[in-house]
C-alpha positions as CSV (number, residue, x, y, z in Angstrom):
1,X,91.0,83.1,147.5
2,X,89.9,84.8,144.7
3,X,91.3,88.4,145.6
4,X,94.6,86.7,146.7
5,X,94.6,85.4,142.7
6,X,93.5,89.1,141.4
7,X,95.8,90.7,143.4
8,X,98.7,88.5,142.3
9,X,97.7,89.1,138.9
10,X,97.3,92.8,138.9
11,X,101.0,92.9,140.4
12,X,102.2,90.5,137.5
13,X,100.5,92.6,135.2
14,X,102.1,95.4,136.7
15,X,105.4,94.1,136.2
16,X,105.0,93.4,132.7
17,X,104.1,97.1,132.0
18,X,107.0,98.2,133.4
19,X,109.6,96.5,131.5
20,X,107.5,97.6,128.3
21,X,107.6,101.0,129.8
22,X,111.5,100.3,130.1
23,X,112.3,98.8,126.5
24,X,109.6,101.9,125.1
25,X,111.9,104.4,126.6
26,X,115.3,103.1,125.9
27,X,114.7,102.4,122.2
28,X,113.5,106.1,122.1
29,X,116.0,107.3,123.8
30,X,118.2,105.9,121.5
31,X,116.1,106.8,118.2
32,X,118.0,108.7,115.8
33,X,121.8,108.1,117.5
34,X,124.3,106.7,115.7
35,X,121.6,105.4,112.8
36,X,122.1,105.3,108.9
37,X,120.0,108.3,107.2
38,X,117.9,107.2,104.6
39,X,117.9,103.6,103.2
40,X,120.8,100.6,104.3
41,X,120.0,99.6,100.1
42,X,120.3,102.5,97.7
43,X,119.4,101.6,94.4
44,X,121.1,103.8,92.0
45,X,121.1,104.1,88.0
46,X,124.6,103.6,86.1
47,X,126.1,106.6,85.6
48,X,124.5,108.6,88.1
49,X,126.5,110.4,91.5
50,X,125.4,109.3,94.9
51,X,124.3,111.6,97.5
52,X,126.2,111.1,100.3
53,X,123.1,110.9,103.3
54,X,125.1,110.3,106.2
55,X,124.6,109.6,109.7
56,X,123.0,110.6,112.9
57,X,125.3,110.2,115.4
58,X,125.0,111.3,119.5
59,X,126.8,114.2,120.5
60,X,130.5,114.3,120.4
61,X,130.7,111.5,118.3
62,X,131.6,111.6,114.1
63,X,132.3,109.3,111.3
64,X,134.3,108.6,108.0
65,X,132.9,106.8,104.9
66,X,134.8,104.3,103.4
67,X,133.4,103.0,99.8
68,X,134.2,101.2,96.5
69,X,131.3,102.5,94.2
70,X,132.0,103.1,90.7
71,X,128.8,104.7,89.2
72,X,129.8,104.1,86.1
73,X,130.0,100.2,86.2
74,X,127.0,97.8,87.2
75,X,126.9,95.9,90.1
76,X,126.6,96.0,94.6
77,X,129.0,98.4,96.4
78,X,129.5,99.1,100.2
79,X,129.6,102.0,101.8
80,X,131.3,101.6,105.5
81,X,130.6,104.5,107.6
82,X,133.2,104.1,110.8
83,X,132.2,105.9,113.9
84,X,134.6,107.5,116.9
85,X,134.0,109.2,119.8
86,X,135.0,112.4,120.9
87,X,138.9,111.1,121.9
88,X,139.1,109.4,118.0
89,X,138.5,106.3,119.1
90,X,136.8,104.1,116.9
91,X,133.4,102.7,118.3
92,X,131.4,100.6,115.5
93,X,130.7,100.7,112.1
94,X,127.8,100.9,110.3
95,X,126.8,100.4,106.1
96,X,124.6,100.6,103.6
97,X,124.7,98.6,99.7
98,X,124.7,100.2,96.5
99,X,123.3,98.6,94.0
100,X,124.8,100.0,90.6
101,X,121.8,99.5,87.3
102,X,121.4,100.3,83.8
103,X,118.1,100.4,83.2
104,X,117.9,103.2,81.4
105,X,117.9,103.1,77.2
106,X,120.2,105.0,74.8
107,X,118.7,108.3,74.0
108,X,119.0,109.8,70.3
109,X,118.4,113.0,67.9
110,X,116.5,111.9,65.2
111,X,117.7,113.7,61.2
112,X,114.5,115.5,60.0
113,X,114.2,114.0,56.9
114,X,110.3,113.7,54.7
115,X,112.0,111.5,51.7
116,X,114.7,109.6,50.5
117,X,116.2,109.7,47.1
118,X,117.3,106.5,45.3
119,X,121.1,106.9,44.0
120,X,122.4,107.9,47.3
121,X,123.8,106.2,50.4
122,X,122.4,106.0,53.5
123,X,123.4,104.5,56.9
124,X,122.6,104.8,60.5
125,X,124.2,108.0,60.8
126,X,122.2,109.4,58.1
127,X,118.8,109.0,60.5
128,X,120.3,108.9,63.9
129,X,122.6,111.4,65.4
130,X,124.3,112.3,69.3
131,X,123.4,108.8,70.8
132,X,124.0,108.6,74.7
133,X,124.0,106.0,77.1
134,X,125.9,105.2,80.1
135,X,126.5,102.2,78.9
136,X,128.1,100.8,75.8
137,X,125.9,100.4,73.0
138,X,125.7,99.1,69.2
139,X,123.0,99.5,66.1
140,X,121.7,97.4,64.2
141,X,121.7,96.4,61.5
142,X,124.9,99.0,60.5
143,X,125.1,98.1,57.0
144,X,124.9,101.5,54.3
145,X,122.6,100.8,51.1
146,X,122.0,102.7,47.7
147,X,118.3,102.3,46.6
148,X,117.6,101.8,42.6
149,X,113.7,101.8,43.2
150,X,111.3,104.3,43.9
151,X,108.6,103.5,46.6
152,X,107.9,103.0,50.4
153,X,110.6,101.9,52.8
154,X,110.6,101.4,56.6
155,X,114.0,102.4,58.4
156,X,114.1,100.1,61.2
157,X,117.5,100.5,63.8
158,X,118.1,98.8,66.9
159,X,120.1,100.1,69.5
160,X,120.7,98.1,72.3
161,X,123.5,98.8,75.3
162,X,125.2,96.2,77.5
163,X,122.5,95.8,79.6
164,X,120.5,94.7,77.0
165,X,118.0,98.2,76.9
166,X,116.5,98.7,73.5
167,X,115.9,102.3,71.7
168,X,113.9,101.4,68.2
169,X,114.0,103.9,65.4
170,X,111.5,102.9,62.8
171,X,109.7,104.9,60.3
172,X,108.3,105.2,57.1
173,X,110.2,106.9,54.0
174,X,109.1,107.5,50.5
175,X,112.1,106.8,47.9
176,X,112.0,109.3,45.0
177,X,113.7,109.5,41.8
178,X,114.9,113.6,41.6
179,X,118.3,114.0,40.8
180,X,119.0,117.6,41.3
181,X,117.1,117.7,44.3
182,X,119.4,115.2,45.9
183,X,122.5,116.4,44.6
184,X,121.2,120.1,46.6
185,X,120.7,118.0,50.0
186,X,124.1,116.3,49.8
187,X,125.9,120.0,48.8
188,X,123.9,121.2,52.4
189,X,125.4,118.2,54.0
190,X,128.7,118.5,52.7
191,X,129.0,115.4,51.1
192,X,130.3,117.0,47.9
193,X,134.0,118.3,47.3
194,X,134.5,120.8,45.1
195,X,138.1,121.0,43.8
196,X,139.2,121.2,40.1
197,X,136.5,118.5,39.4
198,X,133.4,118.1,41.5
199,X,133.4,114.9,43.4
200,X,130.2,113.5,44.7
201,X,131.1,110.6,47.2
202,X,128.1,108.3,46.9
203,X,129.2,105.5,49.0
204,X,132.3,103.6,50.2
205,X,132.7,101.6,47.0
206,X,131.1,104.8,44.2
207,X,132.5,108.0,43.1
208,X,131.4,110.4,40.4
209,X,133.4,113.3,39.0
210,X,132.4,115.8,36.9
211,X,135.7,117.5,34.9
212,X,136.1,120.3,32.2
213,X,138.7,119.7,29.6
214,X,138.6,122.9,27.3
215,X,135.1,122.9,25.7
216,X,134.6,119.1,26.7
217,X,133.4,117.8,29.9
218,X,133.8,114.0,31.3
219,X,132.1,112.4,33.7
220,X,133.3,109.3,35.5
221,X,131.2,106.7,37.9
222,X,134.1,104.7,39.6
223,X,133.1,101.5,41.6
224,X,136.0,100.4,43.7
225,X,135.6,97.2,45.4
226,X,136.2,96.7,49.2
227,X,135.1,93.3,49.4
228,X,138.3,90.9,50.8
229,X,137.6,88.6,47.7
230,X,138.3,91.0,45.4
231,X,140.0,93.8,47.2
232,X,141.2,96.3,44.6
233,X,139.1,95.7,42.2
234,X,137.4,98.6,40.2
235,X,135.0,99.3,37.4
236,X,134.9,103.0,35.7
237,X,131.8,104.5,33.6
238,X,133.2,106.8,31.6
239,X,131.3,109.8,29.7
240,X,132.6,112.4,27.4
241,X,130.6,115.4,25.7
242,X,132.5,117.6,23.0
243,X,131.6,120.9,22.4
244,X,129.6,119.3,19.3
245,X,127.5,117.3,21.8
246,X,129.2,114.0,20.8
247,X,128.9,111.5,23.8
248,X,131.1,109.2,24.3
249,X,131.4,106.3,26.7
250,X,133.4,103.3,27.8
251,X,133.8,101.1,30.4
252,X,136.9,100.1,31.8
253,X,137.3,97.0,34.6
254,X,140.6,95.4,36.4
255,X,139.1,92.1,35.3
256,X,138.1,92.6,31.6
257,X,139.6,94.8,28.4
258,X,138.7,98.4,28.4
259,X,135.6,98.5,25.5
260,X,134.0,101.9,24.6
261,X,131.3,102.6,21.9
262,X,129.0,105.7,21.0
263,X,125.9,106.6,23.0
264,X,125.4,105.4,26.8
265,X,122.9,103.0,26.1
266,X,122.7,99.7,28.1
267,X,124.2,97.3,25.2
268,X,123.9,93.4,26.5
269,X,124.9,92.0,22.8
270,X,128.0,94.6,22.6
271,X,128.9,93.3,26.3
272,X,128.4,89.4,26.2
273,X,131.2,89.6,23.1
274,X,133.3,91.9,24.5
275,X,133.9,91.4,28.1
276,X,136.4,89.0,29.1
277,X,135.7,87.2,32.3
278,X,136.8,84.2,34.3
279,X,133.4,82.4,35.0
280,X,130.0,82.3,34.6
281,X,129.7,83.5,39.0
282,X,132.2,86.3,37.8
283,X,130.4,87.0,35.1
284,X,126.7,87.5,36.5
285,X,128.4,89.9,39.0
286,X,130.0,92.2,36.3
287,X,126.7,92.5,34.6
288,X,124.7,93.6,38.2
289,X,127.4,96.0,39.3
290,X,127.3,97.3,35.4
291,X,123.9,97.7,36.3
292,X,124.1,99.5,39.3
293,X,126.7,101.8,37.8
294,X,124.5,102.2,34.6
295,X,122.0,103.5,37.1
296,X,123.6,105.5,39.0
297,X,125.3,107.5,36.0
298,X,122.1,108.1,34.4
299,X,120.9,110.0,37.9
300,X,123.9,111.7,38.3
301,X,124.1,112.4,34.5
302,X,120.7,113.5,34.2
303,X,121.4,115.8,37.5
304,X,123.5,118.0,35.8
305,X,122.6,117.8,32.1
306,X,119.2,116.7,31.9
């Protein structure tokens, strides 16, 4: 009885490591036919080309791909791969996903610079230059600013591209007062023009001009306004030096009476009785844009006189 079991068991057993046998041999008989190369989900970084891998396919048999990827835009593609045999008929398909990412930040050149010099304007393209990214980008903040103190400032720009990837520029400057030295870095930047006057274009909203009239020169600081409330608006410092040294200046505004006295002192009194303005707001603003352009003459002034 027992044999009669052991037996019956040793054939079952028998039977069982056959089929095994049978399924071993026909998946490795079919290993490598007609199979995707590489990975069915290829996960690929916006902007970059895809390498075709292909297929393995049995003898006499090919395939064309059929896909929809765009590199350059985010987001899950197909590739079909369509198989047929030897007579072009078409057996089966087989596909593998693309998944389109940006994960990659924007990559900049930073400007050498070791200092900056108050009295002239700076913006992001005056630290950051050649940005790429596969991807759209912005800075911020992307606002341009003159500096009237000396001292330590940080530079801090965020640049950030659809896909929400961050590239930080932030470093340390000292601002230093040395007017001659700043006009020579702007001349090696080509941010002067030359012409019958020289024309130093500080910023959107300042210009100053240096002119020879016969044994006089004149220098001008013009402020033109390009905020929407008051588009059109302008402000001129103007200096004159005869050939006897005599300075004189005067100011001249689109909201108040040209006034001009002797000297290019700062003279509050002289203004406060003088300027014509429509309100007190109005009034406060004239005086801290005089300011800035008081300023910025002196620098300029003292850049090619002093």
């Amino acid at each position: 009885m027992d044999l009669h079991v052991n037996n019956k068991t040793v054939r079952l057993f028998n039977i069982m490591l056959i089929v095994v046998i049978f399924i071993f041999v026909l998946l490795l008989s079919s290993c490598g036919k007609n199979k995707l190369i590489g990975r069915k989900k290829v996960k690929l970084e916006l902007g970059d080309e895809y390498v075709e891998e292909g297929l393995n396919l049995e003898s006499g048999y090919t395939y064309v791909p059929y896909s929809n990827l765009i590199n350059n835009m985010e987001g899950e593609y197909e590739i079909e791969y369509k198989i047929y045999d030897e007579n072009g008929k078409y057996i089966s398909s087989l596909y593998r996903k693309i998944i389109v990412k940006d994960k990659t930040a924007p990559i900049y050149e930073e400007i050498k610079r070791d200092r900056l010099y108050v009295g002239r304007a700076y913006n992001v393209s005056s630290f950051i230059k050649n940005i790429k990214d596969a991807n759209d980008y912005e800075i911020s903040p992307n606002n341009e600013i003159i500096y009237f103190q000396t001292g330590d400032v940080t530079i801090h720009y965020v640049i950030k591209d659809a896909s929400n990837n961050e590239a930080i520029y932030d470093k340390k400057y000292n601002k230093v007062r040395d007017a001659k030295s700043m006009i020579e870095e702007m001349e090696k930047e080509g941010l002067i023009e030359h012409s019958t006057s020289t024309i130093i274009h500080i910023s959107d909203e300042y210009a100053f001009t240096v002119s020879t009239e016969g044994l006089n020169k004149r220098y001008v600081l013009s402020y033109n306004n390009k905020n929407k409330d008051h588009k059109g608006e302008y402000i001129s410092y103007n200096v004159k030096v005869s050939s006897s040294n005599t300075i004189t200046t005067s100011v001249s505004s689109s909201y108040c009476r040209e006034f001009s006295y002797s000297g290019y002192e700062w003279d509050e009194e002289y203004m406060d009785t003088k300027v014509q303005i429509k309100n007190e707001e109005e009034s406060a603003n004239f005086k801290a844009k005089m300011y800035e352009i008081n300023f910025l003459f002196q620098l300029y002034f003292e850049a090619y006189e002093g």
